[in-house]
C-alpha positions in Angstrom: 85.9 28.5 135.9 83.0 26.4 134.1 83.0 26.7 130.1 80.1 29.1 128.1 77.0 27.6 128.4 76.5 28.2 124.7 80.0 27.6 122.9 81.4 25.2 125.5 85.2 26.3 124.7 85.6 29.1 126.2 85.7 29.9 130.1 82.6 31.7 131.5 83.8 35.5 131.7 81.5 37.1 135.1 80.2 40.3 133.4 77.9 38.1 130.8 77.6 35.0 133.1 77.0 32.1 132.4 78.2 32.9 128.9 82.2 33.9 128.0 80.9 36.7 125.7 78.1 39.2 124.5 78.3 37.1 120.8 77.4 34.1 122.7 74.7 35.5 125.2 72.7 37.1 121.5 73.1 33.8 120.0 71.6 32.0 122.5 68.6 34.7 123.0 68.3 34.3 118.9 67.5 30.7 119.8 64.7 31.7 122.4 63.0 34.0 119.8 63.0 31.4 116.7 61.7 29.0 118.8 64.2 26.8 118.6 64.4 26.1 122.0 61.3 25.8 124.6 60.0 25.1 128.0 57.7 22.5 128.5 54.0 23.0 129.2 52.2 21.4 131.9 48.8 21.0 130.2 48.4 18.9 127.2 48.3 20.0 123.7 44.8 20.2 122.4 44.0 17.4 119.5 43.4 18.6 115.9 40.1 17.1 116.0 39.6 19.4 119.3 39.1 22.6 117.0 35.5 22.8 115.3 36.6 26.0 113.5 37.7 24.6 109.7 41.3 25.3 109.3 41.6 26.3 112.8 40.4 30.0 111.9 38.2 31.9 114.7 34.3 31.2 114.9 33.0 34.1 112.8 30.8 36.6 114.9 28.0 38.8 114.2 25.2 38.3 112.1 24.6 35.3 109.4 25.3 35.8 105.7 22.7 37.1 103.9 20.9 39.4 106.8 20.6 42.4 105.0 18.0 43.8 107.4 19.2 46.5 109.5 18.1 47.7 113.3 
């Protein structure tokens, strides 16, 4: 039997496949969520100077500053 995909010393047991235990199969999905591992994207990152917004904070929306006049 192939060794855990995560620990690599222990033989691969079939009910947590491809992993040899539940401890192995939640540390690799803690990997996953912290980001430290990740799939490739397909479309270029966008370049820092891409963003007009100044410290890459959303476009504000609705009316100017200072408009106190009301509808």
């Amino acid at each position: 039997m192939p060794p855990c995909v995560y620990c690599h010393t222990r033989p691969v047991d079939p009910a947590w496949r491809p992993f040899c235990s539940e401890r192995c199969q939640l540390l690799d999905l803690a990997n996953w969520v912290d980001g430290r591992y990740s799939v490739p994207s397909e479309e270029p990152e966008p370049a820092e100077t891409d963003n007009p917004s100044p410290a890459g904070q959303a476009p504000r929306t609705g009316p100017p500053k200072g408009d106190t006049t009301e509808p």
